[in-house]
GULO-395403 format. One record per residue (C-alpha): x, y, z; residue in three letters. Coordinates in pm, whole numbers, plus 32768, in hexadecimal, padded with zeros to 4 digits. Example, Ala and Ser with C-alpha at 12.3 -4.5 7.8 and 13.67 -1.06 7.14 Angstrom:
BEGIN
84CE7E3E830CALA85577F9682CASER
***
This chain:
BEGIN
AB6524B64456UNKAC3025174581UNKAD6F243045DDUNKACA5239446DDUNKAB26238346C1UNKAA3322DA47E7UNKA92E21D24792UNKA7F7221F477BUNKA72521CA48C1UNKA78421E44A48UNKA8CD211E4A0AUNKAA1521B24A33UNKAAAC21264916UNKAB7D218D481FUNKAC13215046D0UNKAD1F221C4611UNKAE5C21EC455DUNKAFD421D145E1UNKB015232945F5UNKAF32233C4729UNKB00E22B447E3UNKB0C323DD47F0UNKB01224B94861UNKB004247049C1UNKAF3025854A63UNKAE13250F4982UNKADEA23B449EBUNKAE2D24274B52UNKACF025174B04UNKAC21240C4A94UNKAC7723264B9FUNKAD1921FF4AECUNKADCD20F64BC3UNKADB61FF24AC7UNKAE661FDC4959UNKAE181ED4484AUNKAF181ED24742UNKAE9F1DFC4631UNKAFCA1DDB454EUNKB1101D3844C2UNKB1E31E7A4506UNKB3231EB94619UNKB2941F9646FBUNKB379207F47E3UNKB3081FF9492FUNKB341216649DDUNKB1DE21F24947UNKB15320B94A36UNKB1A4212D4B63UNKB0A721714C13UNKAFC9208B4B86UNKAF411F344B83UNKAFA01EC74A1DUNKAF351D984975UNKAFE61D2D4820UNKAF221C614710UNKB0251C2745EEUNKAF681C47449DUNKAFAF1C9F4344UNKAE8A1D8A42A6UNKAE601C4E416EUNKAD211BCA4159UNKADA71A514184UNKAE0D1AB742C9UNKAD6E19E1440EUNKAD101B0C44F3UNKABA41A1F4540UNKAC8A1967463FUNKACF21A8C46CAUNKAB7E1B06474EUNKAB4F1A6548B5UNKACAD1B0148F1UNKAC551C724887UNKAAD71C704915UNKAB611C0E4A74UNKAC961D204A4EUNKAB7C1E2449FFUNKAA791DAE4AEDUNKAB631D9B4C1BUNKABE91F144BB1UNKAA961F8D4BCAUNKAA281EC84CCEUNKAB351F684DB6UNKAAA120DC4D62UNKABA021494C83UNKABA9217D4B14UNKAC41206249E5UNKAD0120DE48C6UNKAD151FC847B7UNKADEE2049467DUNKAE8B1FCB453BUNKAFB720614462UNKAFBF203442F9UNKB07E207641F5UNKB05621274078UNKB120214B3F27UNKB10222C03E8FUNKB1F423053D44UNKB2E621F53DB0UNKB2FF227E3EF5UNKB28F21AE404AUNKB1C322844132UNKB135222742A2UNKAFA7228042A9UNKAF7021D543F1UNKADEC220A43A7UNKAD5E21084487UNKAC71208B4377UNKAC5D1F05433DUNKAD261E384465UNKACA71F34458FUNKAB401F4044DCUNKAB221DB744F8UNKAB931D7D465BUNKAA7B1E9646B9UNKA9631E5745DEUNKA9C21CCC4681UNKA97C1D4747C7UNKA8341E01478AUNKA7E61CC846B8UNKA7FC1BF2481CUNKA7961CF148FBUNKA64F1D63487EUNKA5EF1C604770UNKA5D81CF9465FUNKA65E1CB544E3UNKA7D71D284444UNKA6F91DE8436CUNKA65F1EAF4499UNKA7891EC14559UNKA8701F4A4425UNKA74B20744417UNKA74D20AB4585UNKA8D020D14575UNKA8D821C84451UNKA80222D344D9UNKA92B230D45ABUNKAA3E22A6449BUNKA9B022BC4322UNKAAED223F4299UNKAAD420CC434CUNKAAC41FBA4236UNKAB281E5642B6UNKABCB1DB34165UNKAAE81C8840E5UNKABB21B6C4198UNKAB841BFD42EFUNKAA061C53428AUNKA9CA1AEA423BUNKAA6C1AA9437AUNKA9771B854443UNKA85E1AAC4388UNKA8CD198343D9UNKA8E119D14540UNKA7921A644550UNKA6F7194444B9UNKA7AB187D45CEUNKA715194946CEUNKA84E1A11476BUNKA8D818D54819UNKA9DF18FD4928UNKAAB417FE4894UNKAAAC17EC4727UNKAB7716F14716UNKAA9C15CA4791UNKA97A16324695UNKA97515664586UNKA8FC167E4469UNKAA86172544DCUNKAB22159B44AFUNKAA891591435EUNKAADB16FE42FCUNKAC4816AE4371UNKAC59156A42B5UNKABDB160F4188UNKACEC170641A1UNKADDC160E4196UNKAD341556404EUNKAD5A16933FB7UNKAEBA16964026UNKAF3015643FB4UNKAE5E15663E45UNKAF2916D63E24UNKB052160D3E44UNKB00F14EB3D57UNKAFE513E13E94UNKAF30131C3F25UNKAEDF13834090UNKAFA512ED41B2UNKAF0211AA4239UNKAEFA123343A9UNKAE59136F4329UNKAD0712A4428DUNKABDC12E3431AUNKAB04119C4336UNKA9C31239435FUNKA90B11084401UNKAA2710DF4511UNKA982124E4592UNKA814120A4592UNKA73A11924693UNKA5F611934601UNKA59F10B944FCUNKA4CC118243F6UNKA37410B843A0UNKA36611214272UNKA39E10384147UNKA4EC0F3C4121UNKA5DC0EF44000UNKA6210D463FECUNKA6E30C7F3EF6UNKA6170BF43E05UNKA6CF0AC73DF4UNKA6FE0A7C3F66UNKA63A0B5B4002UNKA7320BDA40EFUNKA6BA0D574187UNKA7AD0E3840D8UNKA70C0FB0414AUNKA5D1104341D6UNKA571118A4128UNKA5FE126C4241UNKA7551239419EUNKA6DF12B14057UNKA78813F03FDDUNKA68714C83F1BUNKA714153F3DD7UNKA5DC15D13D38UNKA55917613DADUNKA41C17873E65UNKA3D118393D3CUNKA3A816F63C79UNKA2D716513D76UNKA168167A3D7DUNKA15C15FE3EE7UNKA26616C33F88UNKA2C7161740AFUNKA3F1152C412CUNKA35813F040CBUNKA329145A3F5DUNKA43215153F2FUNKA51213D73F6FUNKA46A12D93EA2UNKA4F112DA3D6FUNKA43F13413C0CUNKA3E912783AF5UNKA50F12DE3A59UNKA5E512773B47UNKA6A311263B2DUNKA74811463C78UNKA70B118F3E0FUNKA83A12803E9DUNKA88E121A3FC8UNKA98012AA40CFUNKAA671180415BUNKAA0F10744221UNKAAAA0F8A42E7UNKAAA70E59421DUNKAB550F1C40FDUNKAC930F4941F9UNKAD500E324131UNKAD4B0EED3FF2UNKAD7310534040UNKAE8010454107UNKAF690FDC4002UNKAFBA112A3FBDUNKAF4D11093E4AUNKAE7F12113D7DUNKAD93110A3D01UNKAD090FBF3D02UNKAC1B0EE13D31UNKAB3A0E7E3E3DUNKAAA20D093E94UNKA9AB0C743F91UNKAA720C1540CCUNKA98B0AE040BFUNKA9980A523F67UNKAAAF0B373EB1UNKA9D30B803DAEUNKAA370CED3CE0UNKA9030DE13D74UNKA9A00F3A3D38UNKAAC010133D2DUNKAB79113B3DBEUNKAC42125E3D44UNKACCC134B3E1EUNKAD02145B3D3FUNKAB6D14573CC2UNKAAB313A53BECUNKA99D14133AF5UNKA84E134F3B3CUNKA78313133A18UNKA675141B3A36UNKA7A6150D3A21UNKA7E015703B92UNKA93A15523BD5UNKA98414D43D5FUNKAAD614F83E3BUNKAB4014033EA2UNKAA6F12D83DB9UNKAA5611D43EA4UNKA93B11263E0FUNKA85410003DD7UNKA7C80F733C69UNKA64D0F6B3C57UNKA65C0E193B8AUNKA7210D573CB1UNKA6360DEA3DD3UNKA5010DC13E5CUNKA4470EE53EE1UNKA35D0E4A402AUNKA2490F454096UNKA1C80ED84202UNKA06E0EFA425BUNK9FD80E7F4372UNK9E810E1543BCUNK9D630DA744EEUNK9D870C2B4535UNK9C230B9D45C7UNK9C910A7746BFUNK9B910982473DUNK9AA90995484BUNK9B5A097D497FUNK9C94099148F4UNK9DC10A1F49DDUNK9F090A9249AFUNK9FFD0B2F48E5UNK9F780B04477BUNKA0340A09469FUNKA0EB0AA2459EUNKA1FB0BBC4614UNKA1E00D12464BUNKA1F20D4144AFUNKA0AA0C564495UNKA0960C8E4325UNKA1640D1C41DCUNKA1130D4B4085UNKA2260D273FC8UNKA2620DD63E61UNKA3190CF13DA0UNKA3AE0DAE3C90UNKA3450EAD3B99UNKA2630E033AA5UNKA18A0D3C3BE2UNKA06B0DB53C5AUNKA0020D9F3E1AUNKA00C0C023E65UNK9EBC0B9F3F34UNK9F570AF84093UNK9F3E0990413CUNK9F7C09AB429EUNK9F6408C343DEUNK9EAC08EE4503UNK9EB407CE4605UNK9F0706D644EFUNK9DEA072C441EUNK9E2707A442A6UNK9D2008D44259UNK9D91094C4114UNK9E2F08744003UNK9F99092A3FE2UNKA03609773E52UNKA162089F3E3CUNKA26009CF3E69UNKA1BB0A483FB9UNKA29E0A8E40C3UNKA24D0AF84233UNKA3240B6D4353UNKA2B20AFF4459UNKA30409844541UNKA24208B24446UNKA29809204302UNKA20F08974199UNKA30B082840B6UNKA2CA07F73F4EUNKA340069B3F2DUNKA22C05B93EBDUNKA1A904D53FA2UNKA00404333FD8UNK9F7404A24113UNK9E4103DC416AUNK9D6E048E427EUNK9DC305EF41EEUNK9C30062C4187UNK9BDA070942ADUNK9AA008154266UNK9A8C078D4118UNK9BE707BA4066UNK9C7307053F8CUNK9D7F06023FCAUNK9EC106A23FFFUNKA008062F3F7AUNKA10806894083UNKA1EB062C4181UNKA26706A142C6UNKA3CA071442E6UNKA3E706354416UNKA3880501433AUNKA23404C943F5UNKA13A044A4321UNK9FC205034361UNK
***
């Protein structure tokens, strides 16, 4: 390991420790015009000089945010190269020996992350690959475990140019800042809340979460929060891995927007109610909460399995009539089967198509859609269509069929 080694590759970059600096003739030997100083130390602005010098003020912790830093660095370095000359990008850290503090200026985790980021964006490959590339020309590189996380993150997020407008980075940063306040004993600061629904614009059609008692849509299942491995699941994808077990008496939820009341009281704990009917359907706890197969979760925002409904949508071919035009009659979610608690089994459905009753409808069937079945009790005469049965039902709109 030389004070200043040269990436691997046609690049003239290089990474080193503060010491380089000094020696002048080198770096005008190796061509650099450009120097990336990736730390939180004074810096005599005389070894600068001649240079183009760029300043990214980081501590080498692993809680550190150096992510946000990335666009910044990757244009610094591409625009240094991109000019024909060479890009130094150094660290400077410090070590205790018998009580004694030393400057090693080894250029190991800060300067190692800002390059291996670059690489990362500009020839698509993983941290993992880059962090090889970079040691065949420096063995001693070893980003700590925060900033590796970081690199992860940001690969997974496809090198963005703005990080900051990428959701996975808004979550990571509000998660930071759970972390935060729960090390503090707090609850986090109402402006700081994420409301995850507030940021999507895609509706997931996967299954919802209702009140049992009104009915009122609480969640669809993209808001659940997994808190079981892959391990544990026997079909290991997203779907699965979000549903909850048998063991589990609760859905984990991030937060959502109708939950804004509650949480931003400022209070540890509490309870949380249907905004329709203000009946209790779950809880939260922002310093974790242990779900009943064991798991613990953080934050526990969470709804009880015996006050919700799980509704799994499926939808299936409508024959219309002969000659029939038009937009079909029910909306674009034409039919649902609805789960209705633990202990009940798939309901058989009663639907209307151009006033005509096909299926006789269970009392507790429920569809979304213009005409929907409600389970109050009323005689229907000319419901026998195809052979069914009489249907006891009535339309939400009060017209009798």
């Amino acid at each position: 390991m030389a004070l200043i080694d040269r990436v691997p590759g046609d690049l003239n970059l290089y990474i080193g420790g503060m010491f380089t600096l000094r020696r002048r003739e080198a770096l005008q030997q190796a061509n650099i015009t450009h120097v990336l100083s990736v730390l939180r130390t004074p810096l005599d602005q005389d070894l600068f000089g001649p240079f183009k010098h760029m300043v990214v003020e980081v501590d080498d912790v692993e809680d550190e945010n150096l992510l946000e830093h990335f666009p910044a660095t990757n244009r610094f370095i591409r625009e240094g190269l991109k000019g024909g000359g060479g890009v130094l990008v150094h660290c400077h850290s410090y070590q205790y020996a018998n009580h004694n503090l030393f400057s090693s200026a080894m250029g190991k985790s800060r300067s190692a992350t800002a390059v291996i980021a670059y690489l990362m964006q500009e020839h698509n490959i993983s941290p993992s690959e880059a962090l090889s590339h970079v040691r065949q020309a420096r063995s001693i590189c070893e980003p700590n475990e925060g900033f590796m996380k970081q690199l992860e993150l940001y690969g997974e997020m496809q090198t963005p140019e703005n990080v900051e407008d990428t959701p996975a980075y808004q979550r990571w940063v509000y998660q930071r800042e759970i972390e935060l306040s729960r090390a503090c004993g707090q609850a986090p600061e109402a402006d700081k809340i994420r409301f995850e629904d507030e940021h999507v614009t895609d509706e997931s059609s996967g299954f919802e979460l209702r009140c049992r008692k009104c009915r009122r849509a609480l969640a669809t299942s993209q808001y659940l929060l997994s808190h079981r491995s892959a391990s544990s699941v026997s079909d290991q994808n997203t779907e699965a891995q979000k549903a909850p077990s048998q063991n589990c008496a609760h859905y984990f939820l991030d937060p959502l927007s109708w939950m804004r009341p509650e949480l931003e009281q400022g209070k540890l704990e509490g309870r949380l109610e249907c905004p329709k009917c203000h009946t209790n359907v779950g809880k939260y706890a922002w310093q974790g909460m242990q779900c009943s197969c064991g798991e613990w979760v953080v934050p526990g925002i969470s709804l009880s399995k015996g006050r919700i409904d799980e509704a799994r949508k499926a939808n299936y071919g409508i024959r219309r009539p002969p000659g029939a035009s038009g937009p079909p009659p029910l909306g674009v979610e034409d039919v649902a089967i609805y789960q209705l608690g633990e202990k009940e089994t798939r309901l058989a459905l009663g639907f209307f198509i151009n006033g005509l009753c096909l299926i006789k409808p269970p009392r507790r069937t429920y569809l979304r859609s213009t005409r929907l079945l409600d389970h109050h009790k009323k005689d229907s005469s000319n419901c026998s269509h195809l052979g069914a049965p009489k249907a006891d039902v009535r339309l939400c709109d009060g017209a009798a069929r």
